[in-house]
N, C-alpha and C positions, 0 to 999 in steps of 0.2 A: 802655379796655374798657367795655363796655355794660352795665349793671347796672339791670336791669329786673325788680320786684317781689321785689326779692333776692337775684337769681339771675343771677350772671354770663353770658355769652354769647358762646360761641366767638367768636373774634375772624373765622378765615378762613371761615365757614359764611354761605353766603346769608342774609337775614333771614329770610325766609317760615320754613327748616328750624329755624334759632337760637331762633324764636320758641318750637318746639315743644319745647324744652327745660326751659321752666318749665311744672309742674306744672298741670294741667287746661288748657292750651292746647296743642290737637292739630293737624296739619295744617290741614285746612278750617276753622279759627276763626283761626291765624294767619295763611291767604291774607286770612280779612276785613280783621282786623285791620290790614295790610297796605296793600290797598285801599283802605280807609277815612283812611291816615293821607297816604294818594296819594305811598306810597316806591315804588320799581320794585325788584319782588320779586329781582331777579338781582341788587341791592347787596349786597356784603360788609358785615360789622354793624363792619366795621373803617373802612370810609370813610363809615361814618354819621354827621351832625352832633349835636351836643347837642339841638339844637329839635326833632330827626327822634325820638331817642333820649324826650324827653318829649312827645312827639307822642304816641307808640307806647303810654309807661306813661300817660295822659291818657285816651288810650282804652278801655284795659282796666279803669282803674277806673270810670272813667264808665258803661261798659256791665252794669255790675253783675256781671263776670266775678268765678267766685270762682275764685282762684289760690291753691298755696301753699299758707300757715299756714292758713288758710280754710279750703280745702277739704279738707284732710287732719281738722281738727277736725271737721266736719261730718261728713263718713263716718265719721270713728271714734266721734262721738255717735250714728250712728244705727246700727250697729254697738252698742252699748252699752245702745240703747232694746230692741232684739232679745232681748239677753240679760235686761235686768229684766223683760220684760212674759211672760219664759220663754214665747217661742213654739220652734217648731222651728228655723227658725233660728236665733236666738238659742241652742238648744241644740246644734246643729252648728259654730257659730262658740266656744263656750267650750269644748267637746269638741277643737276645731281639727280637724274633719273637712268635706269638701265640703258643701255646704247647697242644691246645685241638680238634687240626683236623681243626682248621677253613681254608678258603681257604686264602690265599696271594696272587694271582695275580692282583684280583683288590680290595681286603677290605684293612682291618688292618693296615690302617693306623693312627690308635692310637699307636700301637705299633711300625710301621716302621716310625716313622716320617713322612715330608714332601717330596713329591713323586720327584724323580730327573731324568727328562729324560735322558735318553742314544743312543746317536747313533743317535740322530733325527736331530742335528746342525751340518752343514759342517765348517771345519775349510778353513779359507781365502788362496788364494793360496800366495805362497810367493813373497816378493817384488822384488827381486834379478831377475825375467822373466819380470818384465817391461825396454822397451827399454831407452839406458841412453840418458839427454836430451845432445846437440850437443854443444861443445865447446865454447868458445866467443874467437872471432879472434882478433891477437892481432895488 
C-alpha cells in the first residue's frame, strides 16, 4: 500500500485521482505532480514501485506544497488571527455563522445547525386555576 505524506492511497484508483486524496492536493496539482515525477497517469497506485512511490513524496515536499498537518494548522491559525484582531470575520466565524455575505434568514443551515422555532408554542396554563375536587364527607 502507498503511503504518501501520511495518507494511505486507495490501492485500485489511478494515481493522478489517489493523489487527490491527501489534503491540499487537488486534481490539476496532482496531474503535475504526476508529470513531473514522468508516472503514466492511467497506473494503478497498486502496480507502483517504491522509487515511483518516493518519486512522488520527493516532489511534494520539495515543491514547498503544504499538505496535511500543515495546511490544516495554517488555516486554522489564520482563522484564529480573525477572531483575535476581532474583525468581522473573525466575528462570524466565532458566532459559527457564514462570513462571506450569504443571507441567514432562511439558508445556512449547514452552518447554523438544525432550525429551532421560537415563539411559535404556547406554554400550558397553569394547574393551580383548575377548580379543587370537593371533599368526601365524613
Amino acid at each position: 500500500m502507498a503511503r504518501i505524506s501520511g495518507v494511505d492511497l486507495p490501492k485500485e484508483k489511478r494515481v493522478d485521482i489517489a493523489l487527490s486524496y491527501i489534503y491540499g492536493v487537488g486534481r490539476p496539482l496532482a496531474s503535475k505532480i504526476v508529470a513531473e515525477a514522468q508516472i503514466d497517469p492511467s497506473t494503478r497506485v497498486k502496480n507502483l514501485t517504491e522509487a515511483e512511490i518516493n518519486k512522488i513524496s520527493t516532489i511534494i515536499t520539495q515543491d514547498g506544497v503544504k499538505v496535511e498537518g500543515d495546511l490544516r494548522r495554517e488555516l486554522q491559525q489564520n482563522v484564529r488571527r480573525l477572531i483575535d484582531i476581532s474583525s468581522y470575520r473573525g466575528f462570524r466565524h466565532r458566532r459559527n455563522l457564514p462570513c462571506r455575505g450569504q443571507r441567514t434568514k432562511t439558508n445556512a443551515r449547514t452552518r447554523r445547525g438544525r432550525r429551532k422555532t421560537v415563539g411559535a408554542i404556547r406554554a400550558e396554563k397553569p394547574a393551580a386555576a383548575k377548580p379543587a375536587a370537593a371533599a368526601p364527607a365524613k
